[in-house]
SEKEGU-522576 format. One record per residue (C-alpha): residue in three letters; residue number from 1; y negated, x, z. Coordinates in nm, 3 decimals. Last residue first. Example, Ala and Ser with C-alpha at 12.3 -4.5 7.8 and 13.67 -1.06 7.14 Angstrom:
2
+-----+-----+---------+---------+---------+
! res !   n !       Y !       X !       Z !
+-----+-----+---------+---------+---------+
! SER !   2 !   0.106 !   1.367 !   0.714 !
! ALA !   1 !   0.450 !   1.230 !   0.780 !
+-----+-----+---------+---------+---------+
//
This chain:
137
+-----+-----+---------+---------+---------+
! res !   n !       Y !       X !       Z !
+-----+-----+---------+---------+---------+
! UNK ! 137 !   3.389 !   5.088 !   0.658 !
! UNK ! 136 !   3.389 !   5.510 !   0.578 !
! UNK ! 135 !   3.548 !   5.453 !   0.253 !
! UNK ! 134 !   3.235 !   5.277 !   0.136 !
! UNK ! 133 !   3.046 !   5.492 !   0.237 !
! UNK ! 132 !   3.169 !   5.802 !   0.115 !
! UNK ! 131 !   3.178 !   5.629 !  -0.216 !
! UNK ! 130 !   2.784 !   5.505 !  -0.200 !
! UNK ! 129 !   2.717 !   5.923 !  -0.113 !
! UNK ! 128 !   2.922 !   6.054 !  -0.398 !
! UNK ! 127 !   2.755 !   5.771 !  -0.634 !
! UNK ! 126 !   2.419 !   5.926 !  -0.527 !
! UNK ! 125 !   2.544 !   6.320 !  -0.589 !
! UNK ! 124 !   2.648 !   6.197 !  -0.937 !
! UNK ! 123 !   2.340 !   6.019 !  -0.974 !
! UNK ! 122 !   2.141 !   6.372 !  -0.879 !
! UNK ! 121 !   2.357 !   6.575 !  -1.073 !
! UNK ! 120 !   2.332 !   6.355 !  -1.404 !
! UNK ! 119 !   1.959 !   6.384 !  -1.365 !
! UNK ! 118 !   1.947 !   6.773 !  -1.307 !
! UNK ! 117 !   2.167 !   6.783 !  -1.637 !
! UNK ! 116 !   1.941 !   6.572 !  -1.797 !
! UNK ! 115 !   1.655 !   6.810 !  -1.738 !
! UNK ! 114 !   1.853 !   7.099 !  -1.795 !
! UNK ! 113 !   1.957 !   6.954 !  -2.114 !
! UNK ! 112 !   1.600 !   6.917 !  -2.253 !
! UNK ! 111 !   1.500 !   7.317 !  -2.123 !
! UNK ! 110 !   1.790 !   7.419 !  -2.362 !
! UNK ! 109 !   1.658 !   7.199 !  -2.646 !
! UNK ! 108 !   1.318 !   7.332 !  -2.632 !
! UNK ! 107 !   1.487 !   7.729 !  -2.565 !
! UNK ! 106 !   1.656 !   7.624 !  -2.917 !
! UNK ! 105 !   1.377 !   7.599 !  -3.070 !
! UNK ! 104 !   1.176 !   7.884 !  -2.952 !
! UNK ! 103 !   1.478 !   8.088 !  -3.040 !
! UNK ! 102 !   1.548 !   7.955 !  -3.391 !
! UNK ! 101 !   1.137 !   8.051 !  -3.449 !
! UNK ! 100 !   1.200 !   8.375 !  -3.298 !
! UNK !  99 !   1.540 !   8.407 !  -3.552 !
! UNK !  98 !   1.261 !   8.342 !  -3.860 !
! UNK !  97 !   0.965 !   8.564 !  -3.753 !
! UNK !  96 !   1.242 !   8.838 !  -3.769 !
! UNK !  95 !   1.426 !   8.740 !  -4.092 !
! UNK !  94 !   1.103 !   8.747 !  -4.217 !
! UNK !  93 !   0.996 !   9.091 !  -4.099 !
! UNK !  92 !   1.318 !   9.225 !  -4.194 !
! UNK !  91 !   1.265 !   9.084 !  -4.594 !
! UNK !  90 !   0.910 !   9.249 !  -4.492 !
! UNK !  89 !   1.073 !   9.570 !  -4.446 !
! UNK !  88 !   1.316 !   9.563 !  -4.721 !
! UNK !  87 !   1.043 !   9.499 !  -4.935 !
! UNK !  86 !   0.796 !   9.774 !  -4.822 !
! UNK !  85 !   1.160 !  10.003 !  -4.857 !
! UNK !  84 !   1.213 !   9.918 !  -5.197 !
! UNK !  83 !   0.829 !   9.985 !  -5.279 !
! UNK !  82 !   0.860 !  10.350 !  -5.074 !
! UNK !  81 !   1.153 !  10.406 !  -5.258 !
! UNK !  80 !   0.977 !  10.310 !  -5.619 !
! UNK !  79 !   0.665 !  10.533 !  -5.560 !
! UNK !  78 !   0.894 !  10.819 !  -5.464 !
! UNK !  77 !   1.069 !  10.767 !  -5.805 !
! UNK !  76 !   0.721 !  10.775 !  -5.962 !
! UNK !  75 !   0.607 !  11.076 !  -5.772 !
! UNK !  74 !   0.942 !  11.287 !  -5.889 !
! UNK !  73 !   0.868 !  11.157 !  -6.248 !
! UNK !  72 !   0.522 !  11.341 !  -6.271 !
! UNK !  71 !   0.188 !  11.266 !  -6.181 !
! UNK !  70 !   0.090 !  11.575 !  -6.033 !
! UNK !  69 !  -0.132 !  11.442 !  -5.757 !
! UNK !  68 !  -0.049 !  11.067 !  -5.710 !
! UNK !  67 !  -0.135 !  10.961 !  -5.372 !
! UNK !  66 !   0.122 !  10.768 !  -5.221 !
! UNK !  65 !   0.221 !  10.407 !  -5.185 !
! UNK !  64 !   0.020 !  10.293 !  -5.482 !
! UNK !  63 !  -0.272 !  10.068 !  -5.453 !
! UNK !  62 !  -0.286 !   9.669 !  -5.420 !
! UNK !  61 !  -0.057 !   9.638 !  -5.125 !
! UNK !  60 !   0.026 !   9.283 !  -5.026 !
! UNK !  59 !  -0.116 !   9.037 !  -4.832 !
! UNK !  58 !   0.023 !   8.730 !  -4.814 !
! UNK !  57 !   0.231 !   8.824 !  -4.468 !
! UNK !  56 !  -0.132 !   8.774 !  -4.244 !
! UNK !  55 !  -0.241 !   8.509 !  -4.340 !
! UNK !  54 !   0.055 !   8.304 !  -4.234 !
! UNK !  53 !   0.333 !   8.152 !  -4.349 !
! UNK !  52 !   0.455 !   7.878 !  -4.152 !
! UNK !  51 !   0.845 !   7.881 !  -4.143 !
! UNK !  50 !   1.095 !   7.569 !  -4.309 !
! UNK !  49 !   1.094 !   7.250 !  -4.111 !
! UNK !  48 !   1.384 !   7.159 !  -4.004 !
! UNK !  47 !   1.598 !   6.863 !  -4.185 !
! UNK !  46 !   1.485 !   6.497 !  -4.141 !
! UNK !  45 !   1.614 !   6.156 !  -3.990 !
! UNK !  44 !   1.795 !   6.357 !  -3.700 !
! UNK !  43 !   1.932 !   6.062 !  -3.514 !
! UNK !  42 !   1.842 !   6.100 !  -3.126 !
! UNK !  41 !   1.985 !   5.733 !  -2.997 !
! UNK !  40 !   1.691 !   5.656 !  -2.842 !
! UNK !  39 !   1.769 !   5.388 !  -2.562 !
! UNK !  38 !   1.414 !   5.446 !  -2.397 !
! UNK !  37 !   1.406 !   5.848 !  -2.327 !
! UNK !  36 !   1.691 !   6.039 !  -2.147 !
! UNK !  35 !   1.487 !   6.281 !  -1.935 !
! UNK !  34 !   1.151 !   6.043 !  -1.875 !
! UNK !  33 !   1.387 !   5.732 !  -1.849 !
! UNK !  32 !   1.634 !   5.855 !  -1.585 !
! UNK !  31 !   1.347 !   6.008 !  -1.377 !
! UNK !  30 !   1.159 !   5.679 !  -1.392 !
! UNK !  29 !   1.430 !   5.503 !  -1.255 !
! UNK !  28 !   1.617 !   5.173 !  -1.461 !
! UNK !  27 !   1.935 !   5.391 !  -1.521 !
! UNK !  26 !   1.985 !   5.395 !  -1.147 !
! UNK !  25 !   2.028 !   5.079 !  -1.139 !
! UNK !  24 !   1.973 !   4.965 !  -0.756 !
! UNK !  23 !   2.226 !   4.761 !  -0.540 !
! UNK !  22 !   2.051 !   4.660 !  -0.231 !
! UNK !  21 !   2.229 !   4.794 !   0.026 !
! UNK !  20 !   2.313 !   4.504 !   0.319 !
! UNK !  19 !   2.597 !   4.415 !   0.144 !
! UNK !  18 !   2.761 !   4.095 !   0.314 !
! UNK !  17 !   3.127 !   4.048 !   0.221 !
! UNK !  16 !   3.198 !   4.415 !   0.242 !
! UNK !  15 !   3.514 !   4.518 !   0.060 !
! UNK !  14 !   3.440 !   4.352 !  -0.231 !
! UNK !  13 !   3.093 !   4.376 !  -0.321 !
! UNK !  12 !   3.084 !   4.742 !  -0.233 !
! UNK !  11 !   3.409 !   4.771 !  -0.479 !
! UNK !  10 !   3.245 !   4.611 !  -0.737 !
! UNK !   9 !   2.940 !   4.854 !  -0.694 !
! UNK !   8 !   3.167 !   5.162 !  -0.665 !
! UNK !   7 !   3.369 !   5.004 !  -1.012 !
! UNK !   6 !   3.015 !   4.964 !  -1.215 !
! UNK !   5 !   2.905 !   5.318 !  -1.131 !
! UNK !   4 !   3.215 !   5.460 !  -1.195 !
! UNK !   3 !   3.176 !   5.275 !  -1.516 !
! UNK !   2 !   2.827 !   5.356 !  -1.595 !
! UNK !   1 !   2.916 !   5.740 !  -1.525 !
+-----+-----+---------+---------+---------+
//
């Protein structure tokens, strides 16, 4: 876009010897700066954080899963389903929390593209315009 940019300004200067448009750098607008930041390059100096555990997923069951009336084998083995399945729950639970937090990030980098994308569209629209004119003299 800096060339095009570049060869439609070269061209203005050439095929009109007096330009009356005062040549402005797009890349010098607030909009341009607020999207695309102050020549930040974006290097990931870090890897993601890993999830926030909450109050709420340290607690665990102190008691048995069922209420133990004849205290036989059968009641154990029950005991040890319902534990399997309390695990494979909260490994569910995790996984859960774990895609929402992938979400939320990646809606944060969806919502920064848009914004440069509505940028780009804008100059691209802008450099349209300077072309047309410049054919049209």
């Amino acid at each position: 876009m800096r060339e095009a940019e570049k060869n439609l300004t070269d061209l203005g200067k050439c095929c009109a010897l007096c330009s009356c448009d005062k040549l402005k750098d797009f890349e010098a607008s607030g909009a341009y700066k607020k999207v695309w930041g102050n020549n930040q390059d974006g290097v990931v100096s870090s890897q993601p954080s890993s999830r926030v555990v909450d109050e709420r997923e340290k607690m665990t069951m102190s008691g048995g899963y069922i209420r133990r009336v004849t205290n036989d084998v059968k009641e154990d083995e029950m005991e040890e389903n319902l534990a399997q399945v309390g695990s494979i729950l909260g490994n569910l639970r995790s996984m859960a929390l774990d895609m929402g937090n992938e979400i939320d990030t990646q809606n944060i980098q969806t919502e920064r593209i848009q914004s440069k994308a509505v940028v780009n569209e804008s100059r691209i629209s802008e450099a349209n315009q300077r072309a047309t004119k410049l054919i049209a003299r």
